[in-house]
C-alpha positions as CSV (number, residue, x, y, z in Angstrom):
1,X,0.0,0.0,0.0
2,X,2.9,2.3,1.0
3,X,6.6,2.0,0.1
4,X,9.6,4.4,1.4
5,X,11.9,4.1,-1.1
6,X,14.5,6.7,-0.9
7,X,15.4,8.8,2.2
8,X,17.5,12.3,2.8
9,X,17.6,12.7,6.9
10,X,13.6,12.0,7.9
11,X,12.6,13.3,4.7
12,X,11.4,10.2,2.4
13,X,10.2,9.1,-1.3
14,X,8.0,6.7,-1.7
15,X,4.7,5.5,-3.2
16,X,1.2,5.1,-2.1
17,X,-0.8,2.7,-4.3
18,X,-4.6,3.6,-4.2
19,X,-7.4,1.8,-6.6
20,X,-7.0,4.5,-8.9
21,X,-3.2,4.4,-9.8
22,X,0.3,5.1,-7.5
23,X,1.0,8.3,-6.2
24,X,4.5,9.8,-6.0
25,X,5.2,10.8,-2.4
26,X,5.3,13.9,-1.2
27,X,2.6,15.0,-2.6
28,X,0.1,17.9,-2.9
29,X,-3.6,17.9,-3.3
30,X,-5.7,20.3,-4.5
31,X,-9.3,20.9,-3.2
32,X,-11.7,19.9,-5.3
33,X,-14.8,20.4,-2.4
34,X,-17.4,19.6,-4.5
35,X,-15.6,17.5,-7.5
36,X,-14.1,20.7,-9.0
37,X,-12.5,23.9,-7.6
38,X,-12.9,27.4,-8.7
39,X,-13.0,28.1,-12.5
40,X,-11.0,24.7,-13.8
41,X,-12.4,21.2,-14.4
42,X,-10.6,17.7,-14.4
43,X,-9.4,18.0,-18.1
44,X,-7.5,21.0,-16.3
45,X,-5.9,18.8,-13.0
46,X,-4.7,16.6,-15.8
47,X,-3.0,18.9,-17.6
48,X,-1.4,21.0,-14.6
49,X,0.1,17.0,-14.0
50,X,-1.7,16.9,-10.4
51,X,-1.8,13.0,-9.1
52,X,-4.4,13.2,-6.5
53,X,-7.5,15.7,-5.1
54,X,-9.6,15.8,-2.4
55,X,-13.1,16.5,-2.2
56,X,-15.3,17.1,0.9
57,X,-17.8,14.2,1.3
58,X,-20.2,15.6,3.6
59,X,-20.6,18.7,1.1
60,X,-21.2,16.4,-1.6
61,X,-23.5,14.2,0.3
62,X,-25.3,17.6,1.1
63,X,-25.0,19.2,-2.7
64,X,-25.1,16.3,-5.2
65,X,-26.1,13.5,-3.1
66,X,-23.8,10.3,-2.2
67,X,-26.7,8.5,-3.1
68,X,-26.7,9.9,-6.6
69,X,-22.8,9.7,-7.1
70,X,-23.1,5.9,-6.1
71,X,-25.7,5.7,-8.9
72,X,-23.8,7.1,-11.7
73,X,-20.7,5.3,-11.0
74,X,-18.6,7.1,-8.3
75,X,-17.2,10.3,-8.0
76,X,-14.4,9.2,-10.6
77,X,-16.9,8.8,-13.4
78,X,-18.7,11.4,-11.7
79,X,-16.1,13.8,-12.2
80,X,-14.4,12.3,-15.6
81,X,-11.2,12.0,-12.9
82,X,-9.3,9.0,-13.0
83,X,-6.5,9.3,-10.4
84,X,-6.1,9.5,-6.6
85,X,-9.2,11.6,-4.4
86,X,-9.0,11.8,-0.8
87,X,-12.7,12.7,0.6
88,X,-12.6,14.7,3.8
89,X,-15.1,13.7,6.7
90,X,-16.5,17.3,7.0
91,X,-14.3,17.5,10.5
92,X,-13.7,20.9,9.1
93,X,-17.1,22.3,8.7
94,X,-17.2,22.3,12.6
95,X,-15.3,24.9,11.8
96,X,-18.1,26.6,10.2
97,X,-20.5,28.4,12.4
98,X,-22.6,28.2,8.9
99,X,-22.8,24.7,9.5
100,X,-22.4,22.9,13.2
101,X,-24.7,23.2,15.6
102,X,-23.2,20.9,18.1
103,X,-21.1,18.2,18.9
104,X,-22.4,15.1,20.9
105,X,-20.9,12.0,21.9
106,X,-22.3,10.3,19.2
107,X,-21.2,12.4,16.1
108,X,-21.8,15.9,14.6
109,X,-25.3,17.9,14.3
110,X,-24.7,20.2,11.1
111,X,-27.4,22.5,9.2
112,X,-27.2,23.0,5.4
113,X,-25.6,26.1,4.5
114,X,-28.6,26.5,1.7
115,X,-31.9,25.4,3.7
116,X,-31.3,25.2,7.2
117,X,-31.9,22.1,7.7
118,X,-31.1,19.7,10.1
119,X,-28.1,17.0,9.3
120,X,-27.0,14.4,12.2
121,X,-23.4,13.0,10.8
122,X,-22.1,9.6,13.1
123,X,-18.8,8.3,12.4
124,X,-20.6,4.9,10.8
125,X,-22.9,7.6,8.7
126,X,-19.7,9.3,7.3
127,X,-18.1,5.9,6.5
128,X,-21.1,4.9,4.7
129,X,-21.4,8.3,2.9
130,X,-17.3,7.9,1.7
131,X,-17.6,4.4,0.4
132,X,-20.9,5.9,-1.8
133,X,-18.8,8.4,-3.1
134,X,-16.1,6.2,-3.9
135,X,-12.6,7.8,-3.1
136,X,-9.4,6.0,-3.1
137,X,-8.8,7.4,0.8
138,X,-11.7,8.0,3.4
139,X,-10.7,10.3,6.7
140,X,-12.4,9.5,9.7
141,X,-15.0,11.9,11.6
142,X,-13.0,13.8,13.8
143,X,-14.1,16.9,16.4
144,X,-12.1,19.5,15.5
145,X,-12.2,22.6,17.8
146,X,-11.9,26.0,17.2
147,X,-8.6,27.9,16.9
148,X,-7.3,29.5,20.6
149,X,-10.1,27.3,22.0
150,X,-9.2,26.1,26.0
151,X,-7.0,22.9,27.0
152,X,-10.8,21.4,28.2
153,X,-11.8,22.0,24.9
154,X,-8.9,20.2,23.6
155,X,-9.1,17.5,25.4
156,X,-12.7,16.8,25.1
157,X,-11.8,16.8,21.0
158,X,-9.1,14.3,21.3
159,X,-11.4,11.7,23.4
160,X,-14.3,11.9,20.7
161,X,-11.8,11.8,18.0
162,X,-10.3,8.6,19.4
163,X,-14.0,7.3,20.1
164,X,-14.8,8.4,16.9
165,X,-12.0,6.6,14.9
166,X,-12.4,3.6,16.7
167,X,-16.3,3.6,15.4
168,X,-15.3,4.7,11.8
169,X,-12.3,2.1,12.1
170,X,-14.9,-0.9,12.8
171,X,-17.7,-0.1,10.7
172,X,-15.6,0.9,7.6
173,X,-14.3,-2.8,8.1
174,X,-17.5,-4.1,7.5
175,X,-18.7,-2.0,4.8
176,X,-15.3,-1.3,2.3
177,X,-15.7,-3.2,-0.9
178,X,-14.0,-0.5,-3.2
179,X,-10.5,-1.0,-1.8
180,X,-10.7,2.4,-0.5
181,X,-7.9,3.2,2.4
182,X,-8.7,4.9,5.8
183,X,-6.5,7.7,7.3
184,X,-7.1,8.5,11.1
185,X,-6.8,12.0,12.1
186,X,-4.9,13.3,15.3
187,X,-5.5,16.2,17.1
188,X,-4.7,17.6,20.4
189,X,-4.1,21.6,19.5
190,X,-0.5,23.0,20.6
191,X,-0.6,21.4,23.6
192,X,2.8,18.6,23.4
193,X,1.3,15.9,25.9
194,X,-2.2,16.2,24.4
195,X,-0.7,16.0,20.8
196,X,1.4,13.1,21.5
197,X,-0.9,11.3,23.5
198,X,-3.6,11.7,20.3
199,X,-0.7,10.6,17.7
200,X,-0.2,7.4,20.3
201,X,-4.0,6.5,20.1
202,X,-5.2,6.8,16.5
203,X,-1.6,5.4,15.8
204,X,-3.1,2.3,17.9
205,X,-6.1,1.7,15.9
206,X,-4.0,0.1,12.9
207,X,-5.5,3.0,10.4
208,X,-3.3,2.8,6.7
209,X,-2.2,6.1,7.2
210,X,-2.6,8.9,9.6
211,X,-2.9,13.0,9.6
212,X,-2.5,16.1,11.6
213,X,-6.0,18.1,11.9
214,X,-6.8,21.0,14.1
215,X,-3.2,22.6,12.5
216,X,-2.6,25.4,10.0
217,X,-5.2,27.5,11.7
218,X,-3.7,30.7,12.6
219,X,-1.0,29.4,14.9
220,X,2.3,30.9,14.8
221,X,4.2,28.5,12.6
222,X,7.0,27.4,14.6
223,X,4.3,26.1,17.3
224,X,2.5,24.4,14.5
225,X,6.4,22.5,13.5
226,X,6.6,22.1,16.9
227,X,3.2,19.7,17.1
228,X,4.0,18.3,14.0
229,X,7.5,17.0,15.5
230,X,5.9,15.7,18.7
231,X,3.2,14.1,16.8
232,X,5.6,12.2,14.6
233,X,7.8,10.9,17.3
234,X,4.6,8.9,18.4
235,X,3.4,7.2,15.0
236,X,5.0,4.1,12.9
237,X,7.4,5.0,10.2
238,X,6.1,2.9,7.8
239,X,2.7,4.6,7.8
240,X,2.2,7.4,5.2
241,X,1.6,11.1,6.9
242,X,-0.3,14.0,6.2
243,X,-0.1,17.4,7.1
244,X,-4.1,18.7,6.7
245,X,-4.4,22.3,5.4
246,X,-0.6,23.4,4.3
247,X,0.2,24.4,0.8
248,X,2.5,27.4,1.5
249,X,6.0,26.1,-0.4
250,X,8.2,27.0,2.5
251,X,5.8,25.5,5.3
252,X,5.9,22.1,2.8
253,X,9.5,21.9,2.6
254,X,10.2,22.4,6.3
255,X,7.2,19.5,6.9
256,X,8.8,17.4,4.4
257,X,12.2,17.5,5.8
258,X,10.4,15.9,9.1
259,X,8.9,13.1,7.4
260,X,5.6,14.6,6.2
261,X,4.2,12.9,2.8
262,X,0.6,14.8,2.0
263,X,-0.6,17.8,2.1
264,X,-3.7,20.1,0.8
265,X,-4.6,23.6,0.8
266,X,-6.5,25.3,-1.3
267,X,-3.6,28.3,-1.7
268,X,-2.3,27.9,-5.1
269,X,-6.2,28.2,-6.3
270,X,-7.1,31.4,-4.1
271,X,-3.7,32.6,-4.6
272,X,-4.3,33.1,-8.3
273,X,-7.8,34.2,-7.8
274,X,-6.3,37.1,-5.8
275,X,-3.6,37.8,-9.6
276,X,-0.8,36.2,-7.8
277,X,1.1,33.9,-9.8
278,X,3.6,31.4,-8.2
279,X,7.2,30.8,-9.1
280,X,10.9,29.1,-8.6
281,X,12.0,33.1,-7.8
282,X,8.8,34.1,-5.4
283,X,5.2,35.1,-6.1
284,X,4.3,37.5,-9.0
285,X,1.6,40.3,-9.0
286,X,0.6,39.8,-12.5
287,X,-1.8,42.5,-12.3
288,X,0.7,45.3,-11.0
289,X,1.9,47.6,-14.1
290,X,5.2,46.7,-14.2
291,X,3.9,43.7,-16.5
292,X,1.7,45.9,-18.4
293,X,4.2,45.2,-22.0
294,X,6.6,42.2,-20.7
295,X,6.6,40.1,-23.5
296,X,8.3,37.2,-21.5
297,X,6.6,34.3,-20.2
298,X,5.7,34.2,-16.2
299,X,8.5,31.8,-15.6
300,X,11.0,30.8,-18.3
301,X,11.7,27.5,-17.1
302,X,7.7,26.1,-16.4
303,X,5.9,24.3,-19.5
304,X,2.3,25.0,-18.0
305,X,0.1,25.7,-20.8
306,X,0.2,29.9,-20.1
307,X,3.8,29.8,-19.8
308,X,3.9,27.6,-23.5
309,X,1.3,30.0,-24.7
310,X,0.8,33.8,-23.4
311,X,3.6,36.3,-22.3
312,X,3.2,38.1,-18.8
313,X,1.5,40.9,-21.0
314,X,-1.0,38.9,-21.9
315,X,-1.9,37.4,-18.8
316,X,-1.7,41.0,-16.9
317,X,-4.6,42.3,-20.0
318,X,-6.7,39.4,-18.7
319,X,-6.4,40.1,-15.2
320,X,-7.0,43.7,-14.8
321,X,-10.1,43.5,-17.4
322,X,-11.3,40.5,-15.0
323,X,-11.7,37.9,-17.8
324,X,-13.1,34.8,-16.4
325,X,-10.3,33.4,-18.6
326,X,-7.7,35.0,-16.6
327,X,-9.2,33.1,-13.7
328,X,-8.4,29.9,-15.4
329,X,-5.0,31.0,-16.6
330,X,-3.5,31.5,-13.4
331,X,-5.2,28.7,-11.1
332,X,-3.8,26.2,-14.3
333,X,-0.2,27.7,-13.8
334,X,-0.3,27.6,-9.4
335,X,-1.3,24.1,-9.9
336,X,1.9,23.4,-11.9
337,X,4.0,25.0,-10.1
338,X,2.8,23.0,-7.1
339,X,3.4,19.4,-9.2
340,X,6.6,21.1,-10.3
341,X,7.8,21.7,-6.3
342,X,7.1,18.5,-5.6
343,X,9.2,17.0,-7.9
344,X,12.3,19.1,-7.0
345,X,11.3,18.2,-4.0
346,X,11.3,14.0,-4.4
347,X,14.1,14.6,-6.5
348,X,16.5,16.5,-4.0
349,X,15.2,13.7,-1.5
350,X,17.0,11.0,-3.8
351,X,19.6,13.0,-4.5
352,X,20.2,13.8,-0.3
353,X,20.0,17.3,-1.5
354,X,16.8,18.9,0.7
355,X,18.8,21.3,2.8
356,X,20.5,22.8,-0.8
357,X,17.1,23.0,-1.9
358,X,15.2,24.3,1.4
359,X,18.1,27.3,0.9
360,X,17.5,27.8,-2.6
361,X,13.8,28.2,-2.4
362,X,14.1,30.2,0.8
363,X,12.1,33.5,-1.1
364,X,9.3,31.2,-1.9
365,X,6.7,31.8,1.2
């Protein structure tokens, strides 16, 4: 299921075979929420060369129906997407004040962000709702608490997220026919004993891989390393890891470099909704007039289909005249550059080279 194959200090290669082909590890995922993100469609993951999405199963459940999906195939044929997805649980729409209405013991009351009606998610309910959908990897139901929220509060979320996992652990057992892969999720907020002792008990349950939540919320950074190293120190080498919520290139590196193989965010897309373009030499304001008549292509040495195809000029014109084409433009050439990072990054990995590139890429934030 998961192979380390090459290895530069605790930073690692390897390969995570999932139903729908073999990922490359590290790896980056871009959010796909509802089976597409912002202004690009599969056709366009395929061509920025991304291996693997992840969509939000309790949204989908919610919007399209997992019902429905099931029907017409599974969100791969769904979607006209045939490598990796991740679904997420909906852990993070407690996060939503939108959406929860309260935790319980038992599982998660939401309320539709459209209708306002009522929706009672149990861990079994969101392991049934995942293996509708179909994804290669189902997370478990976890209680994630809010940002700067109490040590109680903490505490309380790492019990029911270890109840929780147990339950989703059990039942997914009994219901997996799709050769779909279940990741457990730790939490346990900045607090060192409470994050290690949540890494030792999802750790415990046997899950085929396991992932930070409750992370990349606002936290000063180095706190957020600083869980992350605890966390790691208390879970099997062997099993992949993933790093929920990261995408900034410097914050990937430095989690890389500690043995991290996933991550998500959806930066690169917002980032280029917002004209900022992401390269080797830092970020570019396409829509400042610097660019106005710069004939040269946003970065020399990507092939992404706006570098091949349009100078800065070009994609500056589209941006300032807010051409829903410009929208594409720029989310196809962030999603490159994230498939080109990771591949530096795997191959400065083999190469025992991670520390060069970490310095080299330094300007990248």
């Amino acid at each position: 299921m998961f192979r380390i194959e090459s290895e530069d200090g605790n930073a690692r290669t390897g390969k995570l075979k999932l139903a729908h082909g073999t990922i490359k590890t590290p790896f980056f995922m871009p959010v796909a929420t509802k089976a597409v993100a912002k202004f690009i469609d599969s056709g366009d993951f395929k061509q920025s060369k991304t291996q693997c999405i992840i969509s939000n199963s309790l949204i989908l459940h919610l919007t399209a129906g997992s019902d429905a999906i099931k029907k017409l195939g599974g969100i791969h044929k769904f979607m006209n997407w045939g490598k990796g997805i991740f679904t997420d649980s909906g852990g993070f729409q407690m996060y939503s004040e939108q959406m929860l209405i309260e935790t319980k013991a038992h599982g998660v009351l939401f309320k539709h962000p459209k209708n306002g009606k009522k929706f009672f998610c149990s861990p079994e309910g969101s392991m049934d709702i995942q293996q509708k959908i179909g994804s290669d990897v189902a997370m478990c139901l976890d209680d994630m608490p809010k940002f700067g929220a109490k040590k109680e509060r903490i505490l309380d979320s790492m019990k029911k997220t270890y109840e929780w996992a147990k339950r989703c652990k059990a039942h997914h057992e009994k219901i997996n026919r799709k050769k779909q892969l279940l990741f457990g999720i730790c939490q346990g907020g900045l607090y060192p004993e409470l994050r290690k002792k949540s890494a030792e008990m999802i750790s415990s349950i046997g899950f085929d891989g396991l992932a930070f939540g409750g992370l990349a919320l606002g936290e000063p950074i180095s706190k957020m390393f600083s869980a992350v190293k605890v966390g790691m120190g208390s879970m099997p080498k062997e099993k992949p890891k993933y790093l929920m919520g990261v995408g900034f290139p410097s914050q990937i590196i430095e989690a890389v470099s500690m043995g991290v193989d996933c991550f998500d965010s959806t930066y690169p897309t917002m980032t280029a909704r917002h004209n900022y373009l992401l390269t080797m030499n830092g970020v570019v304001e396409i829509d400042k007039n610097r660019y106005a008549e710069d004939g040269n292509p946003v970065e020399k040495e990507c092939d992404c289909y706006i570098c091949r195809n349009f100078s800065r000029a070009y994609i500056h014109h589209v941006s300032k005249t807010k051409e829903p084409a410009g929208y594409r433009l720029r989310t196809l050439h962030n999603l490159m550059f994230m498939a080109r990072l990771m591949e530096r990054i795997r191959t400065a990995i083999k190469e025992n080279e991670l520390n060069k590139l970490k310095k080299e890429l330094i300007k990248i934030k």
